[in-house]
N, C-alpha and C positions, 0 to 999 in steps of 0.2 A: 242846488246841486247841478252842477254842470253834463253837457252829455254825456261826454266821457266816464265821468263818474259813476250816471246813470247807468250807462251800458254796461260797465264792469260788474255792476251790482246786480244786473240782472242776469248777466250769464252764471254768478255767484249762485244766486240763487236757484238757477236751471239746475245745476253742478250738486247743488243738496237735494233738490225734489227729487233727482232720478234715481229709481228703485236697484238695485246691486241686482246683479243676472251672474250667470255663467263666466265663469272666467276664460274665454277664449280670445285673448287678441292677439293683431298683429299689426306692422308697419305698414300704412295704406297708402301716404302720397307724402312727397317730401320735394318741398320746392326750395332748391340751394343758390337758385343766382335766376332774378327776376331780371326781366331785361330793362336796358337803363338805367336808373337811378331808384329804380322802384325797392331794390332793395332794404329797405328801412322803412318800407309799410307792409311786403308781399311776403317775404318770407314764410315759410310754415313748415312744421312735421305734422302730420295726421297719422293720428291710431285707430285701429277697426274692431271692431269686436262685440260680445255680447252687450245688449243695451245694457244700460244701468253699469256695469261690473268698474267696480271700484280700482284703482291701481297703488293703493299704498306698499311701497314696499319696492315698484318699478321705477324704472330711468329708461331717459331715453338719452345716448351717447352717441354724437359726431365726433368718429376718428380721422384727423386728417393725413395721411401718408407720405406727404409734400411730393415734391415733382422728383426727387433724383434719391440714389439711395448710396452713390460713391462721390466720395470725398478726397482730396489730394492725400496721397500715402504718407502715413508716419503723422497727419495732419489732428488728430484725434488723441487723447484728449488736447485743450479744451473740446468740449460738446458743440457744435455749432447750435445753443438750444433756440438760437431765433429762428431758424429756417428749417428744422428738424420735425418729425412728425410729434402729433401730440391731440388731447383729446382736445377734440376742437371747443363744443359746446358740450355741455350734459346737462341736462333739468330733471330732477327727479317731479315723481307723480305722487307722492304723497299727497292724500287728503283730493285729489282728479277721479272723476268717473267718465266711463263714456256714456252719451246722450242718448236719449231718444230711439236715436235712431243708431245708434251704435258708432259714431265718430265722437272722435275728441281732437281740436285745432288747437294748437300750442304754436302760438303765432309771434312773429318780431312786431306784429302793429295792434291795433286794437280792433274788437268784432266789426265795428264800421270799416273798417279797411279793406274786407273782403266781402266784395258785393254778392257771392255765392253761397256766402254762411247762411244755412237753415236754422231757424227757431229750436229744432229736433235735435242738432247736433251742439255740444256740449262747447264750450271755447274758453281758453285761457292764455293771458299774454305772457310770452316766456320769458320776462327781465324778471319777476316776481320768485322766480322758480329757483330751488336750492340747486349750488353745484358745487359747493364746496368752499368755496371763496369769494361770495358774494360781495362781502365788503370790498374789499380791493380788486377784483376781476370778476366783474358782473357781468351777464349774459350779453353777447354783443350780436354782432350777423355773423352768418356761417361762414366758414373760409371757401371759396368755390376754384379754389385753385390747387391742383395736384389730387391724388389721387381718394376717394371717400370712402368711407364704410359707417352707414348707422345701423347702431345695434340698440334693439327693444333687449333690456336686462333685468333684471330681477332683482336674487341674492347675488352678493357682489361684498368682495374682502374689504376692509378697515372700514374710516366713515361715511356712513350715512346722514342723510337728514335725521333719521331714526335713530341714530345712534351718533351722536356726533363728537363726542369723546371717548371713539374707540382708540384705546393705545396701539392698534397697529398704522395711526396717520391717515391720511388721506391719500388714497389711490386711484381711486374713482371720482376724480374733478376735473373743474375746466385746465388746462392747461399744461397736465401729468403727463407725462415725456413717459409715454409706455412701450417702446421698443428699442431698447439702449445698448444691445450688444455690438461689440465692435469685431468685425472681421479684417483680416491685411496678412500680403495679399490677396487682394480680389482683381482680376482684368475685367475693366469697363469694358461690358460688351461691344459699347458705341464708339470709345474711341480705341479700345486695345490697350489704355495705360492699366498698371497698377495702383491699382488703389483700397481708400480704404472702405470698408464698406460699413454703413450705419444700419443696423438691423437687420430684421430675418424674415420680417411678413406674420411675424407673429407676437402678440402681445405679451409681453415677459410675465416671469414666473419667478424673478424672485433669485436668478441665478450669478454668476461669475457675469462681469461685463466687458469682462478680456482687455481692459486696461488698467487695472489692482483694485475695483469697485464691484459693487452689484447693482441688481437690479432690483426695482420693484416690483412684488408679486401681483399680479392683476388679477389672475386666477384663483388665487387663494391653494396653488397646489403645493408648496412648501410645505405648508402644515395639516394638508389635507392624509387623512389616515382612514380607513376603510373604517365606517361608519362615524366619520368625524368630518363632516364635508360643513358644517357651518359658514362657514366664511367663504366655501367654493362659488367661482362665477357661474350664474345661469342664464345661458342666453335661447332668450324668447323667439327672438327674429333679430333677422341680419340682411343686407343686402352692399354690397359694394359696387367699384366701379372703378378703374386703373385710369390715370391720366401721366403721360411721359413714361420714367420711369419709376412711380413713385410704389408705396407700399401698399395692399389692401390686407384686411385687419378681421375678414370673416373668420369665426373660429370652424366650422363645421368641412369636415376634410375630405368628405364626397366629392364626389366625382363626375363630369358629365362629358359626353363629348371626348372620351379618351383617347387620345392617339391624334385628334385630330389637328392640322393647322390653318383650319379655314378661316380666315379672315375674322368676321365677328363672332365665330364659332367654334372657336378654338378650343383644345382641352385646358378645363377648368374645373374650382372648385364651386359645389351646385349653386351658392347665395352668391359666388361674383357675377357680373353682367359681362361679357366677352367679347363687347364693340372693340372698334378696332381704335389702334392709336389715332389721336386728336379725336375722338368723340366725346367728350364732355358735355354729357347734358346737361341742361339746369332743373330738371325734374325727372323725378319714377315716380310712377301712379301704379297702385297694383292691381292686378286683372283677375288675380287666380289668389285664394287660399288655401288650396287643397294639399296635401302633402301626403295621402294615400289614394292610388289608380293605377294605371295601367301605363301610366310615365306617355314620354314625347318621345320618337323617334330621332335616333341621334342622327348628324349629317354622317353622308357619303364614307367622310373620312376617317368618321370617327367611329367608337362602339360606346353603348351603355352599359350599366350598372346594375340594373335590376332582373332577374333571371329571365325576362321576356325578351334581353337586348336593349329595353327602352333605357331613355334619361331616365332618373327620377322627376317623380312627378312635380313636384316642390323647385325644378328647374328656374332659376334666376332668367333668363333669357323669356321663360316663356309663362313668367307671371308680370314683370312688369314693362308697360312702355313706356319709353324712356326720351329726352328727346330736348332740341331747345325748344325758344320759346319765342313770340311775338305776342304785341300790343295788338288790341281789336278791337278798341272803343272804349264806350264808357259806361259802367251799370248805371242801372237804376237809381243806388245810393252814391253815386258819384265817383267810385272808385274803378279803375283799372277792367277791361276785360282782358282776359290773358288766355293766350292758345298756344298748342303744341305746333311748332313750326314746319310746314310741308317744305319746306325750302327744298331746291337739290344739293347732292351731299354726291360727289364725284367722287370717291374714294373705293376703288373697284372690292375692297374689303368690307363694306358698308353690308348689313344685314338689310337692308331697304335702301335703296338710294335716294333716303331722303335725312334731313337731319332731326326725323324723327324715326326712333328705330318702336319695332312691336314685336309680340309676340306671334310667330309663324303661324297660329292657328287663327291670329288677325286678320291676317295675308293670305287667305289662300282661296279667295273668292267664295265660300259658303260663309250665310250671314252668322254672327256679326260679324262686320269686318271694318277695322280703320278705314276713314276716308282721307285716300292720298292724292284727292282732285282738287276739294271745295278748299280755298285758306281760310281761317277763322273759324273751323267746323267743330273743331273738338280741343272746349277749354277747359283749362287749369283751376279747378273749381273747389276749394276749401269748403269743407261742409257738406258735401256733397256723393253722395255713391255716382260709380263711373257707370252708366250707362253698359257699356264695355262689360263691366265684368262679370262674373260668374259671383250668383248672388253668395253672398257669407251666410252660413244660416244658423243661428244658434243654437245651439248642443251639439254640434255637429263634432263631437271627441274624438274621432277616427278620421276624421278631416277628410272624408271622400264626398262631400257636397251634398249630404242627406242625412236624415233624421233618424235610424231602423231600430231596428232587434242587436245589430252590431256595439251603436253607442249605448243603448241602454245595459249591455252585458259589459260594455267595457267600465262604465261609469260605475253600475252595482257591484264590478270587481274591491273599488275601495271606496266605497260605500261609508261614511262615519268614520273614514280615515281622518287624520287631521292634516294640514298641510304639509308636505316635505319638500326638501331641497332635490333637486333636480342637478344634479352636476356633472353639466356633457361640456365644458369651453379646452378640456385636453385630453388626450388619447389616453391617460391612465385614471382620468376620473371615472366613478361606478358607472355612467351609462356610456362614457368613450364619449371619442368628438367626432365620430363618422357611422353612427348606427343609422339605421332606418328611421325617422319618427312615427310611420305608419305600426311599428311594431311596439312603442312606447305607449304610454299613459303620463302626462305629463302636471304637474301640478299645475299650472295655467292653463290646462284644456278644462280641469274640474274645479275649482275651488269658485266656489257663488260669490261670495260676498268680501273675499277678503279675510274673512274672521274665524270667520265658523269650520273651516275644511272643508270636506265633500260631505255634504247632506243632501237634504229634502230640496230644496231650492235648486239644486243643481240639475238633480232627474229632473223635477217639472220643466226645465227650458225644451231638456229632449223630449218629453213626454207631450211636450203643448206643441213641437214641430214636427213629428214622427211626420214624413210622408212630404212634409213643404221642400221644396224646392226652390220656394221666391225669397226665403229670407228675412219675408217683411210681417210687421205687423199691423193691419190694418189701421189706417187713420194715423199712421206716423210717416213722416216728409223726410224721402231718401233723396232722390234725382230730381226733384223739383220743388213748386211752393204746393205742388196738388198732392194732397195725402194721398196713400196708397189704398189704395179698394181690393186689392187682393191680396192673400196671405196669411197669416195667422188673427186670431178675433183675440184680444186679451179686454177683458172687460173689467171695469171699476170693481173693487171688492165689497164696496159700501153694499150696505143690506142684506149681505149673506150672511147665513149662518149656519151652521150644521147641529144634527143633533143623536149624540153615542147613546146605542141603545143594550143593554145586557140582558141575556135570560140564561138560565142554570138547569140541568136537567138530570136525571141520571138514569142510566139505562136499568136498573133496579127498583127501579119507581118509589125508593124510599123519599120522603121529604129532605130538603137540604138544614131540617131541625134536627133530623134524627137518621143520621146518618151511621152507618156499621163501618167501623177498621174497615177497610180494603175499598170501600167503593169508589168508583169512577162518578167523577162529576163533570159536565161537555159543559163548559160558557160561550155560547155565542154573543159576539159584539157585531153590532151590527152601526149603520150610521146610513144619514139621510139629509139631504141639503133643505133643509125647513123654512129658509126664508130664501129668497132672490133665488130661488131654482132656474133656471134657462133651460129648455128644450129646444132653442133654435138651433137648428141643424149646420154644425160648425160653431158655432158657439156654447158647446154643452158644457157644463161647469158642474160634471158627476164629479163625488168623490174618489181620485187617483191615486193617494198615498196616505197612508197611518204610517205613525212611529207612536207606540204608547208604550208605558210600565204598565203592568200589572203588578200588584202589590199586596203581599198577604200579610195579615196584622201581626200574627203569630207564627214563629215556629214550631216545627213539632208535629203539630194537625194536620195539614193538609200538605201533597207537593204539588207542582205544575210537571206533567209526564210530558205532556207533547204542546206544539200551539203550529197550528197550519192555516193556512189563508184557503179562501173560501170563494166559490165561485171562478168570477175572471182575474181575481186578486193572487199574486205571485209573491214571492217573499225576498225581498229585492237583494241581503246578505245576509246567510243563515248566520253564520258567523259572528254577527253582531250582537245576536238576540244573546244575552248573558243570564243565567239564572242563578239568583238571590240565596244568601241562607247554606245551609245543608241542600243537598242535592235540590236544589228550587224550595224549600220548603217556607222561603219567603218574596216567594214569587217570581218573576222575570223582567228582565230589564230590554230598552228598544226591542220592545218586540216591531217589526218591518214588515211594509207589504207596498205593492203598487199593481196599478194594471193601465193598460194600455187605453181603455175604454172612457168613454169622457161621459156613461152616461149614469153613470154606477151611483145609487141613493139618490136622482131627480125624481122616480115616479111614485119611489117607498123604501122603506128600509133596504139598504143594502147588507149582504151580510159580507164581511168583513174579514174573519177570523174565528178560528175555535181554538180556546183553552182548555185543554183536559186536565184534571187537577184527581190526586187520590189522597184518598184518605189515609192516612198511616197511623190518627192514634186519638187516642178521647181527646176532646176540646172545644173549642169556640175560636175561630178565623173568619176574617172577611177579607173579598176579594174587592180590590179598586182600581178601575179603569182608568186612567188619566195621560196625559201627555208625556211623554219621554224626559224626564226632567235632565240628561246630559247636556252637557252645557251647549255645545256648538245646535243639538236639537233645539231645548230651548229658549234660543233666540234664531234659530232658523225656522221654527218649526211649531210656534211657540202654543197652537190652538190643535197639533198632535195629528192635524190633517191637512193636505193639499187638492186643490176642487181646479180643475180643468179651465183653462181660457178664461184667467183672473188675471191683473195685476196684483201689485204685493206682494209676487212669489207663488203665487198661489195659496197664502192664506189667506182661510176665510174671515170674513169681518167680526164672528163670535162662534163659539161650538158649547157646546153645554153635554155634561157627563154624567152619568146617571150614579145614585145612592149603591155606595158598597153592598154586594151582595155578602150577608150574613150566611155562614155554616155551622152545625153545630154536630159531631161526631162522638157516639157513644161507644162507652166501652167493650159493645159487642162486638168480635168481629162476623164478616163473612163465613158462613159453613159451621156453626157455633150455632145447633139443633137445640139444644140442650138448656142453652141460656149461662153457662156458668163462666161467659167473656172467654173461653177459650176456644179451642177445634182441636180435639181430637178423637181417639179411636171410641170412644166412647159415642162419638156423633154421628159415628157409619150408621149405623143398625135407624137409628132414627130418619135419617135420609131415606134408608131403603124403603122405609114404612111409607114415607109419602108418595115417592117414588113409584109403589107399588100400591097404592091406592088406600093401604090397608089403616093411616092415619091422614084424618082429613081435617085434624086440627088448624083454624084458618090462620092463627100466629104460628105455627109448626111450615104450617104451606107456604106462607109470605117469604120464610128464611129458607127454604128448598131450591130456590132458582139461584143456584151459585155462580154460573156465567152468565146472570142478568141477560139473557135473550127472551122472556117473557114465558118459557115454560119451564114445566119440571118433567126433565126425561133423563136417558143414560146418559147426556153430557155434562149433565150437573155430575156426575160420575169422578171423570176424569180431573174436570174443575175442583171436585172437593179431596182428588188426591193429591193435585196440585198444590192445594194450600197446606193441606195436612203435612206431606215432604217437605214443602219449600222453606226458606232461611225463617 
């Protein structure tokens, strides 16, 4: 086996070890024109996001916008389709996860190629990768000339890798000509003629092409109908970048910078980047993932968007720098060291007067700040978290750069949801293409693993970062070959195990053999980390979350009244919890809980949950504890608990459940002195006898305490008029 082969084989295998997490990513660095001829080893997109989280079902798509958007008048059709905009590149992610350490490199060369690639961070060469047309137009290098827009997509209309005999054709491939309406005339603004103009800056939908054609739908909103968005575009992330006159291809129609004509700051929509003409970078590295705060201050000239006056937070300008590039020696494994170019850049519109442009909060003398002195100081680093930016932290669902009470209420909102389509790419799809996303819940901020929807795995990301700030996981390699020593402890799952404990009581103190019509029976569940416990401090591995059934054998006999979590345990979606049978009377389904605390079942039983269950009628039922058997639970969730600062999700390595509790319910009821299985008036007078002392019969006395509070006085009164009236 040769190296090459080697290496392929082992990032293969990287790419299957890594555990599914949180579904949050986004576009993290994208290198479109390496300087030289390096092109055909350096190239790369980089994705960011929760470690482990799977991306089947995503693409990532280079639009190219070419340099001009007018054509000599009357000139159209023919289509000029060789020099026309068109989807440059696209690789889907099926069957991709991201590493370790939360990158994924989908590169033109092979993992040797870039000497910055960490062990942590996941890599795959992008010729391998679907895009519609593989056999005859296979992945090539990016087009680096005219204007760019790559967009992180999701669901997306006709075929798929996934689907690749949809009858609505291929729309979403390499080389689909997706802005085809014709305008005429149009006066070139640069030279004042007429002409005609090829597109509109925005990805077609499928409509008239104003020369007796149409167009194809990109969006999927032709056939999109309120609650029929299947085939609708969903875009994850997006960033663009104008060169000449050409097209940018962001769908998201916010606004930053309004009014403004400042140079690189001009008004714009939030994911384009606003350099000025001739800036062409060959790289955006991203800085910021945040998309809820208190926004950027717009320039002088301009105003913002959000009720404060600021930019949105989510501002293109002021998440990524952007910039060319220079050679800077040579790594370690032989290849290439590549840096952001400090050159000078004389263009009095220039956002920094260099040909590296940043983010203002870069620039503005408090650290961090780019260095616009040293050459060679800050490289183009595949595999790599930027130093620079603002750590990514996982579960972070409200994308304000923290773990709280906020995500975890957003996430328990759809709790056991399963996944949905998200369709924001045009102003009339259900979430619009200009909302807030701070105000959104978005299928990619929750879904763990790809499979399962929003479950159990998804809280424990928030639940294991509540409070971090760094983003990292201890002993996994972000920003260098040194593992990180601070931030979150996720520990091997091996040798844990938990153990589900029940007990059954009743406030009547009859036995659960011989139980009366009406009685109240309390099940406490309780659970306890029995093997591999941890008590180190930051590393506690309590029990954090149950999802079980309860399950009663027979209907009829018993029902479930209430079930409430216990202690520091909260009940993460009432909602969820569904009850079985006749009004529960065969028991409950996901019953839910979680808590914040990491240390819950290390020292002894935790308790967990109570069951309240009554009696309604003679019989024989038992009650059984076990694991939530819905599907997306069990294979997310499959051992029915999650234990704090684990790998695997936070499943434990085994849990063991305790023997059905047996009931057996006689035909007496409650308040039925007399014995002859019924209640009534016949039963007062005997009440009042014990009541009043004057019958001290000790089987007369036992059935006296009708609201089981442990005595017999006037409330047994009220209690036994209550039964007597009641249905």
């Amino acid at each position: 086996m040769n190296a090459r082969i080697r290496t392929i084989t082992a990032v293969l295998l990287i790419g299957i070890a890594a555990p599914a997490g949180l579904g949050g990513v986004v576009i993290n660095e994208v290198f479109i024109n390496p300087p030289g001829s390096l092109d055909t080893t350096q190239e790369f997109i980089e994705l960011m996001g929760t470690p482990g989280m799977k991306l089947d079902g995503y693409a990532v798509a280079v639009v190219n916008g070419v340099l001009t958007k007018y054509y000599p008048l009357n000139s159209i059709p023919p289509f000029p389709l060789a020099v026309a905009q068109e989807i440059d590149e696209i690789f889907s992610l099926d069957g991709l996860t991201l590493g370790a350490n939360g990158l994924l490199v989908i590169g033109i060369g092979f993992s040797f190629d870039y000497d910055t690639l960490l062990p942590d961070a996941n890599f795959t060469n992008w010729f391998g990768l679907w895009n519609g047309v593989n056999s005859t137009n296979p992945p090539s290098r990016l087009n680096n000339d005219g204007s760019t827009t790559v967009m992180l997509i999701r669901n997306r209309p006709g075929q798929t890798q996934a689907d690749p005999l949809n009858p609505a054709g291929l729309r979403w491939g390499k080389d689909i000509f997706p802005d085809g309406e014709v305008f005429r005339p149009v006066v070139n603004p640069q030279t004042g003629i007429p002409s005609d103009q090829l597109g509109d800056g925005n990805l077609d939908t499928g409509g008239p092409d104003n020369v007796g054609g149409f167009t194809l739908d990109l969006k999927g909103k032709s056939t999109s109908q309120p609650g029929d968005e299947y085939d609708d575009l969903e875009v994850v992330d997006e960033v663009s970048f104008e060169q000449e006159q050409g097209w940018e291809y962001d769908v998201d129609g916010r606004r930053v910078d309004v009014g403004s004509s400042t140079g690189g700051l001009r008004d714009r929509r939030v994911h384009a980047l606003g350099d000025p003409q001739g800036f062409n970078p060959d790289v955006l590295t991203r800085v910021d993932y945040r998309t809820s705060g208190p926004g950027w201050p717009p320039v002088a000239s301009g105003t913002g968007q959000l009720p404060n006056g600021n930019n949105w937070q989510d501002t293109a300008t002021e998440n990524w720098i952007r910039g060319d590039t220079v050679v800077g020696g040579v790594g370690t494994g032989g290849s290439p060291l590549i840096y952001f170019d400090i050159g000078v850049n004389t263009d009095p519109n220039a956002v920094q007067p260099y040909r590296t442009h940043v983010p203002l909060w870069l620039n503005d003398g408090i650290p961090p700040d780019f260095n616009f002195t040293t050459p060679n100081f800050h490289p183009v680093a595949a595999g790599r978290i930027n130093p620079l930016a603002r750590p990514y932290v996982p579960g972070d669902v409200d994308r304000d750069g923290d773990c709280d009470v906020d995500d975890i209420a957003k996430l328990a909102a759809v709790f056991g949801d399963d996944n949905w389509i998200f369709s924001n790419s045009f102003s009339t799809s259900t979430y619009g293409d200009s909302n807030d996303p701070a105000t959104q819940t978005r299928p990619w901020d929750v879904d763990g693993t790809g499979d399962n929807g929003i479950e159990a795995s998804d809280l424990q990301w928030v639940l294991n970062f509540q409070g971090d700030t760094t983003g990292q996981i201890v002993g996994v390699r972000y920003d260098s070959t040194t593992p990180a020593t601070t931030g979150v402890v996720l520990n091997p799952a091996t040798g844990t195990a938990c153990t589900v404990t029940t007990s059954a009581s009743t406030p009547c103190g009859r036995p659960t053999n011989a139980l009366f019509i009406g009685d109240i029976i309390v099940v406490t569940v309780r659970g306890q980390v029995t093997s591999g416990a941890n008590s180190t401090p930051g590393a506690q591995n309590g029990i954090m979350q149950f999802v079980h059934d309860a399950v009663l054998s027979a209907g009829g006999v018993l029902r479930v009244v209430t079930v409430e979590p216990l202690g520091t345990f909260a009940k993460t979606r009432a909602v969820l919890e569904s009850p079985q049978g006749v009004a529960g009377d065969l028991g409950i389904r996901r019953i839910n809980g979680h808590t914040t605390s990491f240390t819950q079942g290390l020292s002894g039983a935790a308790d967990l949950y109570r069951v309240t269950l009554k009696a309604v009628a003679a019989g024989s039922a038992s009650l059984t504890i076990a694991p939530a058997n819905m599907a997306k639970f069990a294979a997310s969730t499959p051992r029915g608990l999650k234990i704090g600062h684990t790998q695997s999700q936070g499943n434990p390595a085994a849990a063991s459940y305790p023997a059905a509790l047996a009931f057996t319910v006689t035909s007496r009821p409650i308040g039925d002195l007399d014995g002859d299985d019924l209640v009534t008036a016949l039963d007062a007078p005997l009440l009042a006898a014990v009541l009043t002392g004057v019958d001290t019969t000790p089987a007369r006395v036992a059935v006296a305490d009708i609201n089981c509070d442990g005595q017999r006085n006037g409330l047994d009164i009220q209690a036994f008029v209550d039964i007597l009236l009641g249905p």
